[in-house]
C-alpha atoms as a printed R data frame, in Angstrom:
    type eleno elety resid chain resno       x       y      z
1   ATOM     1    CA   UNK     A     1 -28.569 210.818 26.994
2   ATOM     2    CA   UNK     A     2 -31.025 213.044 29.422
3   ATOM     3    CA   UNK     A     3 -33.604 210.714 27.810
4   ATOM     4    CA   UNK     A     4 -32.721 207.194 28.419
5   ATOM     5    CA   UNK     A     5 -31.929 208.265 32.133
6   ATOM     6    CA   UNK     A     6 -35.816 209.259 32.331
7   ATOM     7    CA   UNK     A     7 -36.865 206.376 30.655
8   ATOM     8    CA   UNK     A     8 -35.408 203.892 33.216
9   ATOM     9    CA   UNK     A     9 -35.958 205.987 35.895
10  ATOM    10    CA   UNK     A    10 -39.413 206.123 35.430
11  ATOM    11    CA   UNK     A    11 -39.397 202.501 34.408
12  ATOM    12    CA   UNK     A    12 -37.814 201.669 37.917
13  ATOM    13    CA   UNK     A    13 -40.380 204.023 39.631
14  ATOM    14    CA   UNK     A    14 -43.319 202.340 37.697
15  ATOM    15    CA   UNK     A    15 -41.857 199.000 39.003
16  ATOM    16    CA   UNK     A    16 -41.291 200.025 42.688
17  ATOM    17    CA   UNK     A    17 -45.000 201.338 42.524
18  ATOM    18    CA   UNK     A    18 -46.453 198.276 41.490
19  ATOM    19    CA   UNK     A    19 -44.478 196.236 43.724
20  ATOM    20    CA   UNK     A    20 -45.350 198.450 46.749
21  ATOM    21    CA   UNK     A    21 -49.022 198.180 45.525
22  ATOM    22    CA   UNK     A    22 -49.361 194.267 45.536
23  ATOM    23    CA   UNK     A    23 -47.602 194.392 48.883
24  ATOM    24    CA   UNK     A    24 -49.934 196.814 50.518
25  ATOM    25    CA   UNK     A    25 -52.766 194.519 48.691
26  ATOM    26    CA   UNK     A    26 -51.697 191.689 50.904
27  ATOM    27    CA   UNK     A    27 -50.563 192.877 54.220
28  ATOM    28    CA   UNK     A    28 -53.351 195.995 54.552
29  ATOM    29    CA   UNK     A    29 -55.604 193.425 55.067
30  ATOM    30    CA   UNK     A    30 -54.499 191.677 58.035
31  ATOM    31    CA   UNK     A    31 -55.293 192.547 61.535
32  ATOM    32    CA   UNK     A    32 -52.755 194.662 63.296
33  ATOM    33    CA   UNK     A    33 -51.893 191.592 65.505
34  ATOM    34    CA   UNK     A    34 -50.692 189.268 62.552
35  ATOM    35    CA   UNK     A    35 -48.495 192.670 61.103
36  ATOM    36    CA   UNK     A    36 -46.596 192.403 64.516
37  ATOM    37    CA   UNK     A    37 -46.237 188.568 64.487
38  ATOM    38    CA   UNK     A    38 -45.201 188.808 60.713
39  ATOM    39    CA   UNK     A    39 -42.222 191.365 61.623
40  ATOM    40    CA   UNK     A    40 -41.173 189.442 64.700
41  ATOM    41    CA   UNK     A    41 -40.757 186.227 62.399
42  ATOM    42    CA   UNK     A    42 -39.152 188.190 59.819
43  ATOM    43    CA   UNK     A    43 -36.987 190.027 62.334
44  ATOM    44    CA   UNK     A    44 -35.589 186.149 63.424
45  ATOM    45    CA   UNK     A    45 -35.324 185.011 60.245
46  ATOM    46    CA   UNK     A    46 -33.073 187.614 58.920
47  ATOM    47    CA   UNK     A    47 -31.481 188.044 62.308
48  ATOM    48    CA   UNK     A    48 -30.395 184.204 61.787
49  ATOM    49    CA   UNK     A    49 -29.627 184.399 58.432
50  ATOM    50    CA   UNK     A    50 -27.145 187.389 59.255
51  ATOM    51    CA   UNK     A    51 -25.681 184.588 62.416
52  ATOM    52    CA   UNK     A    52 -25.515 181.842 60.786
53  ATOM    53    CA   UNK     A    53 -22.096 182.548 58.134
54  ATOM    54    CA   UNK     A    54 -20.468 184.074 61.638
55  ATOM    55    CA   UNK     A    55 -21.406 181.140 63.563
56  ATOM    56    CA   UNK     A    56 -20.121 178.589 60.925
57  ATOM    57    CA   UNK     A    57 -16.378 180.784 60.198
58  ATOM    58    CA   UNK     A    58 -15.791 180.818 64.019
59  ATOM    59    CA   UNK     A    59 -17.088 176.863 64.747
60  ATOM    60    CA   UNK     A    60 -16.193 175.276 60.994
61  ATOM    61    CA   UNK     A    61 -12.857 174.173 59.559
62  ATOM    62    CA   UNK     A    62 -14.450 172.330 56.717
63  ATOM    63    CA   UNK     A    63 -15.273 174.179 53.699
64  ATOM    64    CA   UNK     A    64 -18.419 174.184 52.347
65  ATOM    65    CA   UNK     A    65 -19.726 174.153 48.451
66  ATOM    66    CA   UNK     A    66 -22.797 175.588 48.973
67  ATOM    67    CA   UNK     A    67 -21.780 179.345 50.747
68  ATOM    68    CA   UNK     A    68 -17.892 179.741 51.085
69  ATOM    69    CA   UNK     A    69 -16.970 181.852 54.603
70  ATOM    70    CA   UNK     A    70 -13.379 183.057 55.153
71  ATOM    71    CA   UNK     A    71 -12.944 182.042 58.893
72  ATOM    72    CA   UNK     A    72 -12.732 184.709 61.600
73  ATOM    73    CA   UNK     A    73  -9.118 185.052 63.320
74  ATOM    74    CA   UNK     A    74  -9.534 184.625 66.982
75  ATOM    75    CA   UNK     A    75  -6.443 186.084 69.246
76  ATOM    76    CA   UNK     A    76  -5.444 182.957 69.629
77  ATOM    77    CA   UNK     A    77  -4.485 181.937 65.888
78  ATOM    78    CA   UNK     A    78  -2.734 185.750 65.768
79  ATOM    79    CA   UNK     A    79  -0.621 185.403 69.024
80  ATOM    80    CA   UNK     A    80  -0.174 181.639 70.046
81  ATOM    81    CA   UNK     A    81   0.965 180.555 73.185
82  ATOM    82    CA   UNK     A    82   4.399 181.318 74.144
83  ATOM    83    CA   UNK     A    83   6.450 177.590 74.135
84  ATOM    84    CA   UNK     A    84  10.067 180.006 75.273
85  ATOM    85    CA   UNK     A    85  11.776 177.696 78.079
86  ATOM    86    CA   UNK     A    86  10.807 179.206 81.156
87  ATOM    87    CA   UNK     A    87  14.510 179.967 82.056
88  ATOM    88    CA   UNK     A    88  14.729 182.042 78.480
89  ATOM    89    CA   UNK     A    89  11.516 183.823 79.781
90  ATOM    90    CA   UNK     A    90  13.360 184.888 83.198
91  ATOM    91    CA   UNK     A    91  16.298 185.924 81.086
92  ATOM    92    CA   UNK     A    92  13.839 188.160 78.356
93  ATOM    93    CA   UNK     A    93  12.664 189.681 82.100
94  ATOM    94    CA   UNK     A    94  16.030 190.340 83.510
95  ATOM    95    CA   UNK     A    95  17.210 191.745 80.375
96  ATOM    96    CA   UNK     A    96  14.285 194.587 79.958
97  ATOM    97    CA   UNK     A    97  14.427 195.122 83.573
98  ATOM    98    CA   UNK     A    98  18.402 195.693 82.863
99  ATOM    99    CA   UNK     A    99  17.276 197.908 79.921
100 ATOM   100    CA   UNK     A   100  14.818 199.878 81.766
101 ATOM   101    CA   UNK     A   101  17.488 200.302 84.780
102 ATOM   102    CA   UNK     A   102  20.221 202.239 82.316
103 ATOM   103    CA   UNK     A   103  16.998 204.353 80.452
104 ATOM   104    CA   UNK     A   104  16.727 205.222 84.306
105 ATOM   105    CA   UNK     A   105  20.528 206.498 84.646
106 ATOM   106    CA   UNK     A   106  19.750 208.524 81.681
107 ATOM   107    CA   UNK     A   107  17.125 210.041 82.929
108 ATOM   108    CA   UNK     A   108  18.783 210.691 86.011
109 ATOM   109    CA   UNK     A   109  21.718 211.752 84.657
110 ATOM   110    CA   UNK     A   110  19.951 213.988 82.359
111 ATOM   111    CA   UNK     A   111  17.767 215.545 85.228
112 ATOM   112    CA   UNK     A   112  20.952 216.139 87.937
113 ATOM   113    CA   UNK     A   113  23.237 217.484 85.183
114 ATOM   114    CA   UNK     A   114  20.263 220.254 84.286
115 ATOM   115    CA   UNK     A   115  21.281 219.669 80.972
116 ATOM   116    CA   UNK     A   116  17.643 219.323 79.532
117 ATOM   117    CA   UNK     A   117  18.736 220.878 76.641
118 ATOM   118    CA   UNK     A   118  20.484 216.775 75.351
119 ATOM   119    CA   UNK     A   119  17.237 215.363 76.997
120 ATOM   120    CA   UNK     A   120  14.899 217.486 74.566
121 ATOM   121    CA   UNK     A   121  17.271 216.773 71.567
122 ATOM   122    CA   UNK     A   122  16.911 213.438 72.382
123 ATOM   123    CA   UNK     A   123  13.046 213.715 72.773
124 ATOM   124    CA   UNK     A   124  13.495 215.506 69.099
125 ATOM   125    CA   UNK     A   125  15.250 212.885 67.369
126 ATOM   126    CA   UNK     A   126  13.225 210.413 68.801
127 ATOM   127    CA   UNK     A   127   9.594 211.236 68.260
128 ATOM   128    CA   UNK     A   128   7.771 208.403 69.655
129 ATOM   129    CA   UNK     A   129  10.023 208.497 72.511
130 ATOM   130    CA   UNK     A   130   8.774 211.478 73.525
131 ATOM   131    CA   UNK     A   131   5.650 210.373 75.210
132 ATOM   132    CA   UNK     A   132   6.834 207.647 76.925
133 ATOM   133    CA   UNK     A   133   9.922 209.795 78.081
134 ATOM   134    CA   UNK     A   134   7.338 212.145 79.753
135 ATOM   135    CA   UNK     A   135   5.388 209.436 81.728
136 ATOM   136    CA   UNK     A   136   8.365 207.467 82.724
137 ATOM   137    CA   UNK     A   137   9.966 210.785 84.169
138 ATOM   138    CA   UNK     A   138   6.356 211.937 85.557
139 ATOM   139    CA   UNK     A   139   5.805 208.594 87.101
140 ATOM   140    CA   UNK     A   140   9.422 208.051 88.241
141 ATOM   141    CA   UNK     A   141   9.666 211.218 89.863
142 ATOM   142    CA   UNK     A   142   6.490 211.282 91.337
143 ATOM   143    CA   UNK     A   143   6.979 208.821 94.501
């Protein structure tokens, strides 16, 4: 087993070598000045190359045979624009202001009663409450 993993591992290394070899036998040669011109070019090519399937899922809707690109979700296509009547809206509004008004009184009631004992039970049952709880109650009781 040891053996055929040797003999493609050296065949690999033989064939790296000689690749690396013919390379160096072609670039050594030119002058430093052509080396930096060479990368530059390469540098755009690939650098376009690496644009050019994000430019076409973003700008395309057509598919194309040749290189198929899944297109990119923009925030728009996740969360379109809102077509609620505008009097619905001001109801949504008046209803979480409403809501936020009797989380409030609980608070309050919570805070004047010193029963923090049902207001850390609550904060228990309610994990992800907890958080919030504390910066409504910081910020509340703050000004």
């Amino acid at each position: 087993m040891n053996d055929k993993k040797e003999k493609v591992r050296g065949w690999f290394t033989k064939t790296a070598q000689s690749v690396a070899d013919k390379l160096n036998g072609w670039i050594n040669p030119l002058s430093h000045e052509t080396k930096k011109k060479g990368l530059i070019v390469m540098g755009v090519l690939i650098g376009v190359a690496c644009a050019m399937p994000v430019i076409r899922s973003v700008r395309s809707n057509e598919p194309s045979s040749a290189l198929e690109v899944d297109p990119i979700s923009r925030p728009i296509d996740i969360f379109p624009q809102d077509t609620v009547p505008e009097q619905q809206a001001e109801q949504d509004i008046i209803r979480q202001y409403n809501r936020m008004i009797r989380f409030k009184k609980l608070v309050d009631k919570f805070n004047s009663s010193s029963d923090w004992n049902s207001l850390d039970s609550l904060m228990k049952t309610h994990q992800g409450l907890q958080d919030s709880l504390r910066e409504f109650v910081e910020r509340y009781y703050s000004h």
